[in-house]
C-alpha positions as CSV (number, residue, x, y, z in Angstrom):
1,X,9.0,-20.1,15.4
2,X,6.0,-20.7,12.9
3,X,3.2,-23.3,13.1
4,X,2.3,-25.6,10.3
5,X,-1.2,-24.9,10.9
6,X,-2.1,-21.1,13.0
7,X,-5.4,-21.4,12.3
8,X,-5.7,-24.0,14.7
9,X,-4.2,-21.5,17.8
10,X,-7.9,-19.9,18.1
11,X,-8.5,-23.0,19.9
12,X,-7.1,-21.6,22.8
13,X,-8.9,-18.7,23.1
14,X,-11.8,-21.5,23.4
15,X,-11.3,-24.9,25.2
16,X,-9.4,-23.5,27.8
17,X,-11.7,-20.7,28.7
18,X,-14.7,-23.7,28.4
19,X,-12.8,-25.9,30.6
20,X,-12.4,-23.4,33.3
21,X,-16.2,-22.6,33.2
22,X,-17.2,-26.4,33.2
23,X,-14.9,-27.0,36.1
24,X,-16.6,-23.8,37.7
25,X,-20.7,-25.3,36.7
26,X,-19.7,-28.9,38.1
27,X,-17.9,-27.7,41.7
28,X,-21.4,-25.5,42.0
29,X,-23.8,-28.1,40.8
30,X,-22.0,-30.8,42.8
31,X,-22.0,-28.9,46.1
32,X,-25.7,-28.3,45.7
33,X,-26.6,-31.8,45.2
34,X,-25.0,-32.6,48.3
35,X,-26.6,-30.0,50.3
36,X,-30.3,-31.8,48.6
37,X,-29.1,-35.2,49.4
38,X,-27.4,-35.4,52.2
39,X,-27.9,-34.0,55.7
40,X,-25.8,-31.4,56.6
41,X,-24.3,-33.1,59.7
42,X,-23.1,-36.4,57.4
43,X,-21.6,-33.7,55.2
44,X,-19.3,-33.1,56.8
45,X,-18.0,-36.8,57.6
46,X,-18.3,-37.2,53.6
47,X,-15.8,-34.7,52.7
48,X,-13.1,-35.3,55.7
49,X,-9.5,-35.0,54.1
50,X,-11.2,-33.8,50.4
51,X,-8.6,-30.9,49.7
52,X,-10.4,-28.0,47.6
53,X,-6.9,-26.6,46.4
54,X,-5.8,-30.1,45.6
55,X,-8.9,-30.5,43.3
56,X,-8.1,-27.0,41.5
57,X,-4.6,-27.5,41.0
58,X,-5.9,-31.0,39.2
59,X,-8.2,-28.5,37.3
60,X,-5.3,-26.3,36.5
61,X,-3.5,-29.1,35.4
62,X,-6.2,-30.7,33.1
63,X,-6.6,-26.9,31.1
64,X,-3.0,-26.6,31.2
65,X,-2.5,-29.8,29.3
66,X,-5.6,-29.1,27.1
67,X,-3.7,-25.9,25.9
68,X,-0.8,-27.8,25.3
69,X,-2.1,-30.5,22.9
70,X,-3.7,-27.6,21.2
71,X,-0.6,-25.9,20.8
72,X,1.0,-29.8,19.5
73,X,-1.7,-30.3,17.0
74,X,-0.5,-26.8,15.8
75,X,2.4,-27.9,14.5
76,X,5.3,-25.6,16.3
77,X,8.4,-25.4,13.7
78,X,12.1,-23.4,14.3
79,X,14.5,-23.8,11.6
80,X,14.2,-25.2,8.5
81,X,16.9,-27.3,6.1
82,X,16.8,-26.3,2.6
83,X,17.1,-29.9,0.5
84,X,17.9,-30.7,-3.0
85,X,14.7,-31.9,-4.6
86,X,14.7,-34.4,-7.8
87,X,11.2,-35.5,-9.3
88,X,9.5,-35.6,-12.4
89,X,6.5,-32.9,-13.6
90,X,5.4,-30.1,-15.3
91,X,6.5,-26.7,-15.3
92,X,3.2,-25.0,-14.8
93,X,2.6,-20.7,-14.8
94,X,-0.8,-19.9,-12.6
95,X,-1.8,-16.3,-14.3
96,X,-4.4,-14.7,-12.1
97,X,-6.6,-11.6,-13.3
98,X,-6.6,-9.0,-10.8
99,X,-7.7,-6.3,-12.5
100,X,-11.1,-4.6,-10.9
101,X,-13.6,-6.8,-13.2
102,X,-12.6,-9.1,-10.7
103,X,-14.6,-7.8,-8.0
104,X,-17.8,-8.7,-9.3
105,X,-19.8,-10.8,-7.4
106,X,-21.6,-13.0,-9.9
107,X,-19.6,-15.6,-9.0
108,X,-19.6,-15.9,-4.8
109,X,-17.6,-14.5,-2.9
110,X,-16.3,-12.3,-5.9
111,X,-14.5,-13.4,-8.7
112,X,-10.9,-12.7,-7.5
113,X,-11.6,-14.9,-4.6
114,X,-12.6,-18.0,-6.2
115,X,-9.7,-17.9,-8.5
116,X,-7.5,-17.3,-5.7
117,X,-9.1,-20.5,-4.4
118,X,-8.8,-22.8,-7.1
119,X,-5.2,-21.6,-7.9
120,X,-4.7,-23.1,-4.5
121,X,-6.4,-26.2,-5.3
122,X,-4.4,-27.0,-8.3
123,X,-1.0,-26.3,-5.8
124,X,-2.7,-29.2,-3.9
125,X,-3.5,-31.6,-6.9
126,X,-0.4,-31.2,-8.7
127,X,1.7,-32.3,-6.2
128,X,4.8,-33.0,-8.2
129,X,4.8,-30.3,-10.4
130,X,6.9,-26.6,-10.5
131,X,4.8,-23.9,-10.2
132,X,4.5,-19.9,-10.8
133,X,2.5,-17.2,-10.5
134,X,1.7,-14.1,-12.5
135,X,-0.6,-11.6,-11.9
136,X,-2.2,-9.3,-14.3
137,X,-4.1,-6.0,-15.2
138,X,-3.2,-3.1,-17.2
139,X,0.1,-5.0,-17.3
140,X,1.6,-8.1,-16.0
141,X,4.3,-9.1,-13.1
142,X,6.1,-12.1,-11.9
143,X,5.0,-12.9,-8.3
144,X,6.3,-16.0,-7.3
145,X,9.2,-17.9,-10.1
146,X,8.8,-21.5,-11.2
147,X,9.2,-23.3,-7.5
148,X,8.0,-26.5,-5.9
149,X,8.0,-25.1,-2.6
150,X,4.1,-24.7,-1.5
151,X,4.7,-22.3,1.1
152,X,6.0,-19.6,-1.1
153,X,3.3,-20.1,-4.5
154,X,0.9,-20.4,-1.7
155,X,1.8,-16.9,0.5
156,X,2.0,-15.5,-2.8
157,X,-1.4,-16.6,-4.0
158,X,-2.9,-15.2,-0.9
159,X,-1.4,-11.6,-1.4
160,X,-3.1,-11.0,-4.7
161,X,-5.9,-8.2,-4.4
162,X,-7.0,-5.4,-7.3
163,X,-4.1,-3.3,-6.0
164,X,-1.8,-5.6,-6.8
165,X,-0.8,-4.4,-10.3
166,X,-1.2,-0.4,-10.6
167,X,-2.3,-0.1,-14.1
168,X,-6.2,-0.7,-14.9
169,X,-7.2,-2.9,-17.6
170,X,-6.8,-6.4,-18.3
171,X,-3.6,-7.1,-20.8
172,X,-4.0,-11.1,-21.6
173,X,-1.3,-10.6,-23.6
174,X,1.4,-9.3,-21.2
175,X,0.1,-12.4,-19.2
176,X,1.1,-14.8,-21.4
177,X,4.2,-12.9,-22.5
178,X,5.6,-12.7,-18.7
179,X,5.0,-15.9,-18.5
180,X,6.3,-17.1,-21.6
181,X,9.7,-15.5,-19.9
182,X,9.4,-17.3,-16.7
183,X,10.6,-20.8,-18.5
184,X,13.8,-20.6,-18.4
185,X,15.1,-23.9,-19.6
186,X,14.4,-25.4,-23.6
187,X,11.3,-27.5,-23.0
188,X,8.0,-28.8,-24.9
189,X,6.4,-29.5,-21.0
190,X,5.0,-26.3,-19.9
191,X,1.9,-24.7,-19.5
192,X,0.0,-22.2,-18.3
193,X,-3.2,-21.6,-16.4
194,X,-5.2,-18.3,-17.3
195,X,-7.8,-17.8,-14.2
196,X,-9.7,-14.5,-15.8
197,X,-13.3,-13.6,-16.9
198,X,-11.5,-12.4,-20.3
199,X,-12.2,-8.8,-20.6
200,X,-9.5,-7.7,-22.7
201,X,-8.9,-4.1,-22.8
202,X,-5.4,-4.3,-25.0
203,X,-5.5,-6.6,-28.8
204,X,-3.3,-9.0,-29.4
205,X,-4.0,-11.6,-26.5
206,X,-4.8,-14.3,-29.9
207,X,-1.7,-13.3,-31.4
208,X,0.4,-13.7,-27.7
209,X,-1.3,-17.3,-27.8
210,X,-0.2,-18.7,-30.9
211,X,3.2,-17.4,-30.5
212,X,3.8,-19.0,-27.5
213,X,2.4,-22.2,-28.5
214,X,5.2,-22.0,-31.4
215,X,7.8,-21.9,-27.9
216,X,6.1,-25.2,-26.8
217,X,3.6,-23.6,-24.6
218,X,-0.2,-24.8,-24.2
219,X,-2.0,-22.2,-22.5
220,X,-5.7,-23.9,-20.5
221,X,-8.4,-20.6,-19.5
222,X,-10.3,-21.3,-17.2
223,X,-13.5,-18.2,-17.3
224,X,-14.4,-16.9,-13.9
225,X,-18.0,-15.3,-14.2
226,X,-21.0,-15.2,-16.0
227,X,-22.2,-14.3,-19.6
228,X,-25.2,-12.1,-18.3
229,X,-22.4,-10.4,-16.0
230,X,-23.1,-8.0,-13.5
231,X,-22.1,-4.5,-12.0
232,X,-19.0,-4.0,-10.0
233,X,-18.9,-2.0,-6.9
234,X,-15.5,-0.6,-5.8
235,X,-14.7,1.3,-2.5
236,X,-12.9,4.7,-2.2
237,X,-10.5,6.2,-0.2
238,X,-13.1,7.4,1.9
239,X,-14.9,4.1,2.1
240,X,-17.9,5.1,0.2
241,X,-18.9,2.2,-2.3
242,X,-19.5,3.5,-6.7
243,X,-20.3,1.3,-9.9
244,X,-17.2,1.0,-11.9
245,X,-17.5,3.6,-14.8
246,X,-15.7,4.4,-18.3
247,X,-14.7,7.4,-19.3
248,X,-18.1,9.0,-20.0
249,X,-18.9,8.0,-16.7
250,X,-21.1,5.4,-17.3
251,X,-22.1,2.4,-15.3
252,X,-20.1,-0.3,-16.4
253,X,-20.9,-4.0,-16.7
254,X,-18.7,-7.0,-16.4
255,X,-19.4,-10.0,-18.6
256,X,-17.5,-13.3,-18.8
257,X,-15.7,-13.1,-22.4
258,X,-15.8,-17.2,-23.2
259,X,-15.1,-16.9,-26.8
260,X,-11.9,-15.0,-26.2
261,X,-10.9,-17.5,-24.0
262,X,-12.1,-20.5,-25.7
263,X,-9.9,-19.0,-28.9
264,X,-6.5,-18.5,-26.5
265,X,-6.8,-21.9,-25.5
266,X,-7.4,-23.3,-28.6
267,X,-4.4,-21.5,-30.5
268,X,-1.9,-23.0,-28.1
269,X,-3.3,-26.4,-28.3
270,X,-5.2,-26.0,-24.5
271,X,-8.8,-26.1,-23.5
272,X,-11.3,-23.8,-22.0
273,X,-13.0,-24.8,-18.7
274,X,-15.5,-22.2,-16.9
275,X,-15.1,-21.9,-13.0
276,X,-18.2,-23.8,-12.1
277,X,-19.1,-26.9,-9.7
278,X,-16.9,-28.4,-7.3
279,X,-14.5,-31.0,-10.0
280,X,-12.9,-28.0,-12.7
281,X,-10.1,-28.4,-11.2
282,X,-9.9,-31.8,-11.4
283,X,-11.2,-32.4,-14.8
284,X,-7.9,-29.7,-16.1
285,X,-5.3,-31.5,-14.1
286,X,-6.8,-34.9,-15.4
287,X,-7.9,-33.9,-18.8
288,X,-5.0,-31.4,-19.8
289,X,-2.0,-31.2,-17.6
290,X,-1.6,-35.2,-16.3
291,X,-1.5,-36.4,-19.9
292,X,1.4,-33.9,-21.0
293,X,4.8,-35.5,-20.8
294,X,6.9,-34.7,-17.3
295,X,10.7,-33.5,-17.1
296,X,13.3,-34.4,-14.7
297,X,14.1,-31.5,-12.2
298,X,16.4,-30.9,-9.6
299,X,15.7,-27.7,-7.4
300,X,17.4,-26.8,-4.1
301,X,14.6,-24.9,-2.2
302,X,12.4,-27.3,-0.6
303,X,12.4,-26.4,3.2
304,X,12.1,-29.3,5.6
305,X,11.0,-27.8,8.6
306,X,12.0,-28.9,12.0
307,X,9.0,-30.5,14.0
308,X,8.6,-29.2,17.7
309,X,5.2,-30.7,18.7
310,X,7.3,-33.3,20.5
311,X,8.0,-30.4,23.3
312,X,4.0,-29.3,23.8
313,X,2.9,-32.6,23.4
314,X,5.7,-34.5,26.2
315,X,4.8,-31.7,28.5
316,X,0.7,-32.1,28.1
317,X,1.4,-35.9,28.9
318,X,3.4,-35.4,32.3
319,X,0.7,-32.6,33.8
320,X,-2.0,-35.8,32.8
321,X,-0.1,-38.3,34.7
322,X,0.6,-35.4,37.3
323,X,-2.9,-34.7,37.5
324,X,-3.9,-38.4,37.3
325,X,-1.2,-39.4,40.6
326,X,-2.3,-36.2,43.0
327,X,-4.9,-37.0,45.1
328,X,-7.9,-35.1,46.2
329,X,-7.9,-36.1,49.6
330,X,-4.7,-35.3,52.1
331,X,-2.9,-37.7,53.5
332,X,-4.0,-39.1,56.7
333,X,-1.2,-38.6,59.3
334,X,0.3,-41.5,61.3
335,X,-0.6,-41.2,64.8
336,X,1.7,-42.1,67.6
């Protein structure tokens, strides 16, 4: 069992728990009103045949069904079909730096985060196209292959962190290598998206470019950062929070390389965008990848999950109606 959206299950750790104590603050408010306005002896004529468990079982039943449509809106899922998928797009590598640069907070919430997020934002905007990811340090490692199922670029996405890939350092190259490798087929539509502040610690990234861009590959950058750059704080195993230093021990800092980037992206016929404002996402899909010319592609490893709100959602409906049809009052017996 999995839920489309889980996020959405801390809901019931809320509207039930409020339901119950509004139910509780109206019965109290209620009987004190009646004890202010109206005399005790007519109170009791008021209330003849009003049933207090009836009235909490219909309170019962109103929280009950509130957890249930919670639980609907969910999404529930069991099973999944795997389907045969044929569209036309891109084949499009996502290269995320995750080397410790990345920490740096000059860019909120840190560097590593935001490109985490707008990798995720160009899954959702390029809705028809294959994607990858790689991520990259002191070296470079497949993490998800060439796929148009969301699920898995996005779980994948979402695992990245410094520790990721071992080996300090930021190899560009090795990025664009490994993911020169991941395109399997012969084809002139592929690209790939370089989400990095450009600190190259290895040479060569320039040369990596322009030989992939003989293979047919244009490579966009997209800097994460700023020029004036900042320190970078990283945690130990006790805890206890240091500057990132070099070898002399010196404090070092992190600046967004642009010209590196702006030369990968030219030598492979791409663009350089920095990671700033709401529409950078946007204006590479629209500007750079949307113009390039799609491929036909079939792939069997879409998973069509199968829909169980039905369940939550039927039974929420019947504890409405049951709570609409039971009365609060008993019913009057005949007399003979």
């Amino acid at each position: 069992m999995r839920f489309e959206h889980p996020n959405l299950l801390w809901l019931l750790l809320v509207i039930p728990p409020a339901l119950a104590a509004f139910f509780w603050w109206s019965e109290r408010v209620k009987k004190k009103l009646l004890t202010q306005f109206v005399e005790s002896r007519l109170l009791a004529q008021l209330t003849t045949g009003l049933s207090p468990q009836r009235r909490k079982w219909k309170y019962i039943l109103l929280i009950a069904a509130a957890a249930l449509l919670v639980i609907a809106i969910a999404r529930p899922q069991r099973g999944f079909d795997l389907e045969e998928v044929q569209q036309n797009g891109l084949d499009i590598v996502v290269a995320v730096d995750t080397s410790k640069s990345m920490l740096a907070t000059d860019i909120a919430p840190n560097r590593l985060a935001r490109a985490k997020l707008a990798a995720l934002e160009l899954m959702q905007t390029a809705k028809a196209d294959r994607l990858g990811l790689v991520a990259f340090a002191g070296d470079a490692f497949l993490e998800c292959p060439l796929t148009i199922d969301d699920t898995a670029f996005q779980q994948s996405v979402q695992a990245l962190d410094v520790n990721t890939i071992p080996q300090g350092g930021t190899a560009i190259a090795a990025a664009i290598n490994t993911a020169l490798g991941t395109f399997k087929e012969k084809s002139n539509h592929r690209a790939l998206v370089l989400f990095t502040d450009g600190e190259d610690n290895d040479e060569g990234a320039l040369e990596a470019a322009q030989n992939a861009a003989k293979e047919g590959l244009k490579i966009f950058t997209i800097g994460i950062g700023s020029a004036d750059g900042t320190l970078v704080t990283i945690a130990d195993a006790n805890g206890n929070s240091d500057y990132i230093r070099d070898e002399k021990g010196q404090v070092v800092k992190s600046h967004l390389n642009e010209q590196l980037l702006q030369q990968i992206a030219s030598a492979s016929g791409g663009f350089y965008l920095p990671l700033r404002g709401a529409d950078t996402i946007n204006t590479l899909y629209e500007r750079g990848l949307a113009p390039l010319p799609k491929s036909e592609s079939k792939e069997k490893i879409v998973r069509r999950y199968h829909e169980q709100f039905q369940w939550p959602l039927a039974a929420a409906m019947l504890l409405l109606i049951a709570e609409f049809l039971l009365p609060e009052r008993k019913p009057r017996q005949k007399a003979f």
